[in-house]
C-alpha positions as CSV (number, residue, x, y, z in Angstrom):
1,X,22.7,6.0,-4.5
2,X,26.3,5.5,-3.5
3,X,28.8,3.4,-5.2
4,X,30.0,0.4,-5.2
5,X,33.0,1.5,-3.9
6,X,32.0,3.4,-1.7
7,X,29.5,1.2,0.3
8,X,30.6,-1.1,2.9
9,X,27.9,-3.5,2.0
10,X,24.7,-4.0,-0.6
11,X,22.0,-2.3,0.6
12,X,18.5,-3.7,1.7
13,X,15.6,-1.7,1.5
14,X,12.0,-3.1,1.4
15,X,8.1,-2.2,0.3
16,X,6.4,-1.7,3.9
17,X,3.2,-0.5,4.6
18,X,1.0,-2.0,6.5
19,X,3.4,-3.9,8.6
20,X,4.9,-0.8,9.8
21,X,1.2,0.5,10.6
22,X,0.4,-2.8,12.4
23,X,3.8,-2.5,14.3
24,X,2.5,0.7,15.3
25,X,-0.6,-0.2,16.7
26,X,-2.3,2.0,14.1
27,X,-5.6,1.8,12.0
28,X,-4.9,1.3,8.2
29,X,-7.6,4.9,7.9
30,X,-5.4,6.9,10.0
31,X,-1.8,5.4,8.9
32,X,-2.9,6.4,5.4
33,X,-4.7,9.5,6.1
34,X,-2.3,11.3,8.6
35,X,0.7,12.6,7.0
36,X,2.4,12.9,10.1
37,X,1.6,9.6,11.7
38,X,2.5,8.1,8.4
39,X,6.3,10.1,7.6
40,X,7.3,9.6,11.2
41,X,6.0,6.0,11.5
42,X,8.0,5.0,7.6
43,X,10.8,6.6,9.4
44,X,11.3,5.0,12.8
45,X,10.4,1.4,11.2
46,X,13.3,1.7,8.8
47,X,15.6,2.9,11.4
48,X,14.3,-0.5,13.7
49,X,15.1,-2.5,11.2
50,X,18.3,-1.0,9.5
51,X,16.9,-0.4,5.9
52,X,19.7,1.2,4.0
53,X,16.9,2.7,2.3
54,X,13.9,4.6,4.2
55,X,10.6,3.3,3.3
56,X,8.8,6.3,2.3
57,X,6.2,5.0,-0.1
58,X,2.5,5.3,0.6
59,X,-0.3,3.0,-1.1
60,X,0.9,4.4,-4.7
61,X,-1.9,2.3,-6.4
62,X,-5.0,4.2,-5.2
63,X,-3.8,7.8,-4.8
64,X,-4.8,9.1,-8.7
65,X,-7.4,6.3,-8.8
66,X,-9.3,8.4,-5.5
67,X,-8.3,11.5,-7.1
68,X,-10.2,10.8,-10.0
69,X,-13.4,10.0,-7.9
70,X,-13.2,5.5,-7.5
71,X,-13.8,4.6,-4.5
72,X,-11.4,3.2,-1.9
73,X,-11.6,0.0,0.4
74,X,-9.6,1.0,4.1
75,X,-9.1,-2.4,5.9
76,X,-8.6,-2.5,9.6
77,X,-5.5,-4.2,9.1
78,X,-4.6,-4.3,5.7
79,X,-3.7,-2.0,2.9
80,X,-6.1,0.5,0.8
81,X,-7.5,-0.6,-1.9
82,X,-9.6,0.4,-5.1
83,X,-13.4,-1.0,-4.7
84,X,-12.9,-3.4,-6.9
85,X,-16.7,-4.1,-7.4
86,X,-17.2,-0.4,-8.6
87,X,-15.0,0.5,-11.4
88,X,-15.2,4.6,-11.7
89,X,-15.3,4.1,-15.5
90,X,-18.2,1.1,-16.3
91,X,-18.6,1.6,-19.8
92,X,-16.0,3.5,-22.2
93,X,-18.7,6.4,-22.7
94,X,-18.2,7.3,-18.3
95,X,-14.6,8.3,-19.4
96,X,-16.3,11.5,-20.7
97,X,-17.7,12.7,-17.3
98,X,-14.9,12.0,-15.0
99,X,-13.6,14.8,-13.2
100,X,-9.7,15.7,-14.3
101,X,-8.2,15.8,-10.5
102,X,-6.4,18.9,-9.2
103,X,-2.7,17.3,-8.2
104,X,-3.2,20.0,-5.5
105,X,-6.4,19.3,-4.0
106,X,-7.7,16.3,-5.0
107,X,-8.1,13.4,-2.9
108,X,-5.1,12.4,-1.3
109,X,-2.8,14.5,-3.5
110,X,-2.2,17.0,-0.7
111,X,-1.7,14.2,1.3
112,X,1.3,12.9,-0.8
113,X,2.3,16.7,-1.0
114,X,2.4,16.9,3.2
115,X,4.1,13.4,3.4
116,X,6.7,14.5,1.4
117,X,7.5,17.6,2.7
118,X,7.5,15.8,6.3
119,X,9.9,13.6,5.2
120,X,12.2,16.1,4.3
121,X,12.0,18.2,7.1
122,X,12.7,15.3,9.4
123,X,15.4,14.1,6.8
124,X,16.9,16.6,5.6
125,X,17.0,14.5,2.2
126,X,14.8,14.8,-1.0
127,X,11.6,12.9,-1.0
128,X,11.2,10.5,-3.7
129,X,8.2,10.9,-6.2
130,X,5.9,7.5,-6.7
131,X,2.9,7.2,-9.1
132,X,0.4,4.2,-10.2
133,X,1.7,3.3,-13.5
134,X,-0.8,3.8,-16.2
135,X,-1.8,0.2,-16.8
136,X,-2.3,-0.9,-13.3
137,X,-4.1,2.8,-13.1
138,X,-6.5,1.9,-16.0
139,X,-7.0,-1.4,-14.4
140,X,-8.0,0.2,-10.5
141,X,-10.6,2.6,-12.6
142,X,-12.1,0.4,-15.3
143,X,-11.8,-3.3,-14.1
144,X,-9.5,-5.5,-15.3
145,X,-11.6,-8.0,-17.2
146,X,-13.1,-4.5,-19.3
147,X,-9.1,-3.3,-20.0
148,X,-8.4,-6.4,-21.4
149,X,-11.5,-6.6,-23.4
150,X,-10.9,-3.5,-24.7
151,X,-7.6,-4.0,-25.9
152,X,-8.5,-7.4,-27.8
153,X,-12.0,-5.8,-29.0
154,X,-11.7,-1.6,-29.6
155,X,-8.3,-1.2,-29.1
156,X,-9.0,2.9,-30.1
157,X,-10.8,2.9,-26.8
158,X,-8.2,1.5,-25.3
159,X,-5.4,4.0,-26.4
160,X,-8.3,6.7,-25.2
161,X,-8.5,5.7,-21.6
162,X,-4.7,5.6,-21.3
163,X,-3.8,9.1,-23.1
164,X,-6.3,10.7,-20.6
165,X,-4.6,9.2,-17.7
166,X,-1.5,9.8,-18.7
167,X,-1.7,13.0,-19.8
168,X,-4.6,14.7,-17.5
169,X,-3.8,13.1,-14.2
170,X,-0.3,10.9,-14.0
171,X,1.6,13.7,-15.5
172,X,0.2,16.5,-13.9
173,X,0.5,14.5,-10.6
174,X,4.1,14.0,-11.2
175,X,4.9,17.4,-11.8
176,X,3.3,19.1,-8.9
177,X,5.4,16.5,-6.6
178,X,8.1,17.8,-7.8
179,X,7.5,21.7,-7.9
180,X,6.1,20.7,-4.4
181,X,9.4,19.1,-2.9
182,X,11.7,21.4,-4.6
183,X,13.1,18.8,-7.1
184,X,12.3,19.8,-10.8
185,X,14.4,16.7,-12.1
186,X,14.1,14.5,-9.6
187,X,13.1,10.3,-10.8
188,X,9.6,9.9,-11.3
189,X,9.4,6.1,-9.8
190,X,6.1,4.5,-11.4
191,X,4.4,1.2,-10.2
192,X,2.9,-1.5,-12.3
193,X,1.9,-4.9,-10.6
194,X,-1.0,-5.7,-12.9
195,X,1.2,-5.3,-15.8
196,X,2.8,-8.7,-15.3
197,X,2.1,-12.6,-17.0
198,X,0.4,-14.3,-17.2
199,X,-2.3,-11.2,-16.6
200,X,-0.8,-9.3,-20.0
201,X,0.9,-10.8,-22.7
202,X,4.3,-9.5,-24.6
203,X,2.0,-7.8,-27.2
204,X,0.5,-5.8,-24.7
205,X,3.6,-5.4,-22.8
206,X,4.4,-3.4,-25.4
207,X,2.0,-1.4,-26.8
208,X,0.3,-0.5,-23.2
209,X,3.0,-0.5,-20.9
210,X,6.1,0.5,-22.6
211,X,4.3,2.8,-24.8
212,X,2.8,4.9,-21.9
213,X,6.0,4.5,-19.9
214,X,7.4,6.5,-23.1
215,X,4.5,8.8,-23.5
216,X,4.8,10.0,-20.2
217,X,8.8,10.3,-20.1
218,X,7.8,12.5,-22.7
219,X,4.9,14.0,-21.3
220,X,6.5,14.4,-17.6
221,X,9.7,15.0,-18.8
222,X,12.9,13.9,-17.1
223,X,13.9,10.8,-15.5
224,X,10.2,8.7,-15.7
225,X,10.3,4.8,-15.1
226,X,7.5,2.0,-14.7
227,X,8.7,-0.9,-12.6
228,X,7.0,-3.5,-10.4
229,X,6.5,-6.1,-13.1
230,X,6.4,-9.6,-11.9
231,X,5.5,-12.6,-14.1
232,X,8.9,-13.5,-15.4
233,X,8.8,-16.9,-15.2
234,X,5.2,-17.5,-16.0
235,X,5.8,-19.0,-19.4
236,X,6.8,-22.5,-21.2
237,X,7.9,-20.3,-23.7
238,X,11.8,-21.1,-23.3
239,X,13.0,-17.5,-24.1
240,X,10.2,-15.9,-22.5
241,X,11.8,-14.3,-19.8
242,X,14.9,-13.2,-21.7
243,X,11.7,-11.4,-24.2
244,X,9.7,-10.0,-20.8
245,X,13.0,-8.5,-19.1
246,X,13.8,-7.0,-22.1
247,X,10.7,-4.9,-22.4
248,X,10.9,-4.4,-18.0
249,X,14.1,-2.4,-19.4
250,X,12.1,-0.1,-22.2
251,X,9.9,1.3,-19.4
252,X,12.5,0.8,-17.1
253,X,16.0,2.0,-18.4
254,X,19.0,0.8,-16.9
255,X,17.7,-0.7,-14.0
256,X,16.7,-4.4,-14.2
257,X,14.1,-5.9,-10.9
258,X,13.3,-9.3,-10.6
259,X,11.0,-10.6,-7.7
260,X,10.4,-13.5,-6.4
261,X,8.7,-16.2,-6.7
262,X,9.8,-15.3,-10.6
263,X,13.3,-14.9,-9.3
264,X,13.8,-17.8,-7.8
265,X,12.0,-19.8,-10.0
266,X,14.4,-19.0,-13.0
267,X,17.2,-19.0,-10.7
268,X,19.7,-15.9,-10.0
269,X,22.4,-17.0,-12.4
270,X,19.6,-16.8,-15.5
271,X,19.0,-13.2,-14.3
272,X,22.4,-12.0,-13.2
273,X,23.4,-13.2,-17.1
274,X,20.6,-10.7,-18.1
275,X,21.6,-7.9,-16.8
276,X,25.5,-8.2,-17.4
277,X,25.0,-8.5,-20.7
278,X,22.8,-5.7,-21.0
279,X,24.7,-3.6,-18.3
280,X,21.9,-2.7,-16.0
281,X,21.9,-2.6,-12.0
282,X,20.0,-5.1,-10.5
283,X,17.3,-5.4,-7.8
284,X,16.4,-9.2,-6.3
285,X,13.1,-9.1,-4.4
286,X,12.5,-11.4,-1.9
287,X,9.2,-13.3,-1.1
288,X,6.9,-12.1,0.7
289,X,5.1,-14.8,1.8
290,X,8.4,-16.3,2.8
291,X,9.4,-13.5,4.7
292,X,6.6,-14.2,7.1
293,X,6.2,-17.7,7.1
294,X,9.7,-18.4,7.1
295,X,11.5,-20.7,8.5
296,X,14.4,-18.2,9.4
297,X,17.4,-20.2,8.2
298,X,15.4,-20.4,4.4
299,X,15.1,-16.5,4.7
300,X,18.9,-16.2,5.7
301,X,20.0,-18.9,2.5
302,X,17.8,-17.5,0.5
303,X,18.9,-14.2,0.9
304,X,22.8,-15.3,0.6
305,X,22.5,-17.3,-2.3
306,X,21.2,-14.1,-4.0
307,X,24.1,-11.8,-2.9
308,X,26.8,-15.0,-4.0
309,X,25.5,-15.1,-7.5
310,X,24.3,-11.5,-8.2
311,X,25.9,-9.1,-5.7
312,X,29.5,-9.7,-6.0
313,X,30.1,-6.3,-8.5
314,X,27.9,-4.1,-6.7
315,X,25.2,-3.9,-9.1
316,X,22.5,-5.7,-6.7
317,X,20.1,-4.7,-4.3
318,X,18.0,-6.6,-2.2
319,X,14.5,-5.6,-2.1
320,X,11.8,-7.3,0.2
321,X,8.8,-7.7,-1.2
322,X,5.4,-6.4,0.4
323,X,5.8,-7.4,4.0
324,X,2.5,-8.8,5.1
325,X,1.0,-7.2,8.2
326,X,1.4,-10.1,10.0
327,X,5.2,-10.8,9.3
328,X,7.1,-11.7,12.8
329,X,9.7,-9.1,13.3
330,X,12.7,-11.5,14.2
331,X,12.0,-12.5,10.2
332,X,12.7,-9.3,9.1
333,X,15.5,-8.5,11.4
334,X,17.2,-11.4,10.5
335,X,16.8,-10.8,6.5
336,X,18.5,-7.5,7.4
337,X,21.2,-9.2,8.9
338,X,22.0,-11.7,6.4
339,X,22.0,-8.7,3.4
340,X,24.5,-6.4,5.9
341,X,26.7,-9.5,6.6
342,X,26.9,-11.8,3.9
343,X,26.7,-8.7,1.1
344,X,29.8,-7.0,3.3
345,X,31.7,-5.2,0.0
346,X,34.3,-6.7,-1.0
347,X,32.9,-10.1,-0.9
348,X,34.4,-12.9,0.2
349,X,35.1,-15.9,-2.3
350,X,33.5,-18.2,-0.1
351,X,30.3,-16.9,2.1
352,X,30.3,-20.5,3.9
353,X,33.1,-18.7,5.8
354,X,31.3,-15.6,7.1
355,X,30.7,-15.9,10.5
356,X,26.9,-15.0,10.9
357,X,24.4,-14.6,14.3
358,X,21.2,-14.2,14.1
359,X,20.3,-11.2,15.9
360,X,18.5,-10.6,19.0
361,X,16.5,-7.4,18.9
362,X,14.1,-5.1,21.4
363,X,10.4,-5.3,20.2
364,X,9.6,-2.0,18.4
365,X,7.9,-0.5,21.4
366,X,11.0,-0.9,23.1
367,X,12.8,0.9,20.5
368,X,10.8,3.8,20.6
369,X,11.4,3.9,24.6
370,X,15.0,3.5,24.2
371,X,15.0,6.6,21.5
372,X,12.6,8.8,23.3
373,X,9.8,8.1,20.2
374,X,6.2,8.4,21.0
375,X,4.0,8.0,18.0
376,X,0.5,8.7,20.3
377,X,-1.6,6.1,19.7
């Protein structure tokens, strides 16, 4: 990631998956099943709407789970998911027949593998490496409600289920990206939505999320973080979310994210305090749900108070939450706009007098007319 000083303004990126599918006029089976479809779709959606960052990453919360032999859920119009009425691992003893996956051949891994080297063949940059984080994992094979239990009840079995996926499938996952793009040291970038309040509590925090973030840095080797969390604000606990973000940064080192509705609940200037005093960069994510309902003029404040308070030193991204499927383009055009125009580096004292349009853009099919794109569907 550049500097501050050498950006001309903070940069936007955004998690987008099954808008850009929908955009496409694609199934959610073949989007996430066709690595070409998939690496040139990611691509020409982030170049539509001007993401400084490409948005690469596939349905990171089911590929290990698949791998492992839990079944997924494919929508028509909606992301993968795990079969949440069918946990892979029912009872504690089931963790003794399941089959270690290949991180060549299992599954979707060779899918990953082929997205990835897609990527950089049209790029010309490294791919990134994304995994499910080992508590969400243990949650998509063994149910939530039975992790849970087991923590409170027979913790040992616990600690079983999450050495075995970290160690027999997130690890060697993780390395055979890597060997597979070319990039032995490359950031292993780990997700962990469940792992947020009030589904988890500080104490398990802790001792099942920070721990196996650890145990896999060591494991995996290298640069390995777990990130995602949401939840901050989901306390009456006064210093709760000073407590929570400090743990975000044990599995997460030197690199702070915030998402809404936590983030704005607690309020930018609570956060920004955060991370200055404990030196880390800073990514705000923005709500989903408001990126597509909007209004736009809430989406553009919204998005400005967040570079005023937080942005200013360079040490902020904005990040857009999931986009749902269904999120109007002009919304997302528009967020774009107000991160590029409001967050130009250096900053103005007073962003009241930045002169800002909301843009008027082509529809995506005209975009890939005007470029010469055909995607084939």
């Amino acid at each position: 990631m550049p500097s501050a000083a050498e950006r001309k303004h903070v940069i936007i990126a955004a998690q987008c998956n099954d808008h850009s599918a929908r955009l496409a006029g694609i199934d959610s089976r073949r989007f996430f099943t066709d690595a070409p479809i998939f690496a040139r779709t990611q691509l020409l959606v982030s170049a539509y709407y001007g993401f400084d960052a490409p948005s690469n990453t596939w349905d990171v919360y089911n590929i290990e789970a698949e791998a492992m032999g839990q079944k997924i859920v494919y929508p028509a119009d909606g992301l993968p998911d795990v079969d949440r009425t069918q946990p892979l691992i029912d009872t504690p003893a089931r963790l003794d027949h399941v089959r270690i996956p290949d991180p060549y051949r299992s599954g979707r891994m060779p899918w990953v593998h082929q997205v990835n080297k897609i990527y950089q063949e049209l790029t010309g940059k490294p791919a990134r490496v994304y995994f499910c984080a080992p508590f969400s994992l243990a949650v998509n094979v063994r149910g939530y409600e039975n992790v849970v239990m087991d923590i409170h009840t027979n913790p040992a079995v616990a600690h079983r289920l999450f050495e075995f996926l970290c160690d027999q499938v997130i690890a060697p996952f993780i390395a055979a990206m890597r060997s597979e793009i070319g990039q032995p040291a490359v950031l292993a970038d780990g997700n962990d939505a469940w792992a947020s309040p009030p589904l988890i509590s500080l104490d398990i925090m802790e001792d099942f999320v920070v721990r196996y973030a650890e145990r896999l840095r060591d494991t995996a080797g290298g640069k390995v973080v777990t990130r995602g969390n949401w939840g901050d604000s989901q306390s009456s606990h006064p210093e709760f979310p000073e407590l929570f973000m400090a743990l975000k940064l044990k599995a997460c080192p030197g690199f702070l994210s915030v998402l809404d509705p936590d983030l704005h609940a607690l309020g930018p200037q609570r956060v920004k305090a955060f991370a200055r005093q404990h030196d880390v960069y800073l990514t705000a994510g923005v709500d989903g749900k408001l990126l597509r309902d909007g209004p736009v003029e809430v989406i553009i404040a919204r998005i400005k108070q967040y570079l005023d308070v937080m942005a200013r030193d360079g040490r902020c991204a904005i990040y857009l939450n999931h986009i749902p499927a269904d999120t109007p383009s002009e919304h997302i055009h528009a967020a774009v706009a107000a991160c590029h125009t409001y967050g130009r580096l250096p900053m103005p004292a007073n962003l009241d007098d930045v002169k800002f349009e909301i843009p008027a853009r082509e529809s995506f099919a005209e975009f890939l007319r005007r470029r010469g794109e055909s995607l084939g569907v």
